[in-house]
N, C-alpha and C positions, 0 to 999 in steps of 0.2 A: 431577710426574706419576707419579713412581716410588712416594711416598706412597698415592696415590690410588689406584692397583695395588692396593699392598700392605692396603689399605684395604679393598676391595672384595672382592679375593680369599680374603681372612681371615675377612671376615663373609658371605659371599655364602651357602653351603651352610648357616650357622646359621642364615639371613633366612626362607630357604627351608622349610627341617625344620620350623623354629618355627611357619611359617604352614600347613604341610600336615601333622603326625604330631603323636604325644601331648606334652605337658609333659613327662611324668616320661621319655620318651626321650630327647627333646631335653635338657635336664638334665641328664640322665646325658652326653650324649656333649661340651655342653660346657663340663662338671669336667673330664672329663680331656683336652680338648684343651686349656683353659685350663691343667692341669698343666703337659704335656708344652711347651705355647709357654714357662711363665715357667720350666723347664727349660733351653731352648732361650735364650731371652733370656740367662739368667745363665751358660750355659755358652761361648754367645757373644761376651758382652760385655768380655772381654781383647782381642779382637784389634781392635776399632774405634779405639782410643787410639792404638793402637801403627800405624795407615795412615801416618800421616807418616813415624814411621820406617822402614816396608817399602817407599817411595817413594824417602827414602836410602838405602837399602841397594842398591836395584835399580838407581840412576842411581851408585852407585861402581864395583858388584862384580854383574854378572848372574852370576854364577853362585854366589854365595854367597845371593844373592837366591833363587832357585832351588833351592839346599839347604836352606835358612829352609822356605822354601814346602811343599816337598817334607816336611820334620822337621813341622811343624807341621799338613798334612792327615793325615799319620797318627797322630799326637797324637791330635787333634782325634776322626777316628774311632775308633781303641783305647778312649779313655777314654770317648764316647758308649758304642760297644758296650757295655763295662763297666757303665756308668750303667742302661743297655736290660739287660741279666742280670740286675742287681740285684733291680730294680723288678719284674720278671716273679716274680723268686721272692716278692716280699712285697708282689704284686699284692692277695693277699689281705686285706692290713692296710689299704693303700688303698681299695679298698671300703668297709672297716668304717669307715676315719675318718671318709669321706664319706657313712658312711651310704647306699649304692648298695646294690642288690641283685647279689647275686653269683651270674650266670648265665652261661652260656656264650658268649651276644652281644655282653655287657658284658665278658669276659675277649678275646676276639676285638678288640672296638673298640677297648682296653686297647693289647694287641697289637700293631694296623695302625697306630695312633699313637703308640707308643711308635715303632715300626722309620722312619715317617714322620721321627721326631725324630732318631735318626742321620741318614739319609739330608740331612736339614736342615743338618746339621752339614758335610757338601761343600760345599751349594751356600753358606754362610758362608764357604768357603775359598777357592769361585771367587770368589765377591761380593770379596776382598780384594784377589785377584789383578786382578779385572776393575778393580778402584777403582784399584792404583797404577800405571794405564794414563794417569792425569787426564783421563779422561773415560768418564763415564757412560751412553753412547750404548749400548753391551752391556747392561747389565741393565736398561733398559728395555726393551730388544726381548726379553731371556731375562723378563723378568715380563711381559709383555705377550702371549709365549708360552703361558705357563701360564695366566695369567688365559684366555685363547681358549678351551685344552685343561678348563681349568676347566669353563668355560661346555657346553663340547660335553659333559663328561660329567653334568654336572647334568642336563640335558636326557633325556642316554640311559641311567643308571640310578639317581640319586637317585628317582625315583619308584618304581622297582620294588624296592630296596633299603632304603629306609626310611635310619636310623643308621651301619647299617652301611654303606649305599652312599655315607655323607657321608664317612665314613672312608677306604673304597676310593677316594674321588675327589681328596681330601688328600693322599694314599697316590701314586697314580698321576700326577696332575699336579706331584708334588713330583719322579717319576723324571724326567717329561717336563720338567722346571724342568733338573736335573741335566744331560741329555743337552743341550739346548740351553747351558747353561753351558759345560760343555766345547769344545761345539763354538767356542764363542767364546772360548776359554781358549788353546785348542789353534790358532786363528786369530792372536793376539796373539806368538806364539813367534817 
């Protein structure tokens, strides 16, 4: 179910653009969400291996557990922000490779998904935490969340926003992903 989520909600706002605004918009905006996700995948992809062992660590020592946790979301963030600096300064070179036009909508979109992709990089931290709970009943209901908050904002301003509003909607239901994380993070203690 939680597939299927994630399924939906990843392609829902491209389904969308693609059938209501230009090619060459659509296009442009997802190159660089396709960036930013296989960013996001490989800067991710340490900590999934390692759930088993954050499961023993948690049933020996909660509180070494909790120092891990605690080392590791700020890890996680620092080095994203870092990754987001980077890329902002040689946003320029990325256009060219891509062959994108380099305009103020496209550095904005650029931008609201790059900061998206930190922000991404929490709710990966809670998703760990929520996991070595052995049960997954939280992050369906925090994906199930956002897919909703998705939905409502497609509705009220992807049409009036165009690319960019698909952005701002990635952007916004990824904070509202966040806040329902925690609250369930914060539930778990």
């Amino acid at each position: 179910t939680i597939s299927l989520l994630s399924y939906v909600k990843n392609h829902l706002p491209l389904l969308i653009i693609g059938k209501e605004f230009e090619l060459e918009d659509v296009s442009v905006f997802s190159i660089i969400k396709k960036f930013f996700k296989m960013l996001h995948t490989l800067s991710g992809s340490f900590l999934q291996p390692l759930l088993s062992k954050f499961i023993e660590i948690k049933d020996n020592n909660i509180n070494n557990y909790k120092s891990l946790m605690n080392k590791l979301f700020y890890l996680t963030f620092f080095l994203r922000c870092f990754i987001y600096i980077i890329l902002l300064f040689l946003s320029n070179y990325f256009f060219f490779l891509y062959k994108i036009e380099l305009s103020s909508i496209n550095n904005l979109i650029f931008s609201i998904l790059g900061f998206e992709f930190i922000i991404a990089g929490i709710m990966i931290q809670y998703g760990s935490i929520l996991n070595t709970n052995k049960s997954t009943k939280y992050l369906l209901y925090t994906s199930l969340a956002r897919f909703l908050m998705e939905l409502f904002l497609i509705y009220s301003i992807l049409y009036t926003y165009g690319i960019l509003g698909a952005a701002l909607i990635l952007l916004l239901s990824r904070f509202f992903e966040i806040f329902v994380g925690f609250y369930f993070v914060n539930k778990e203690k």
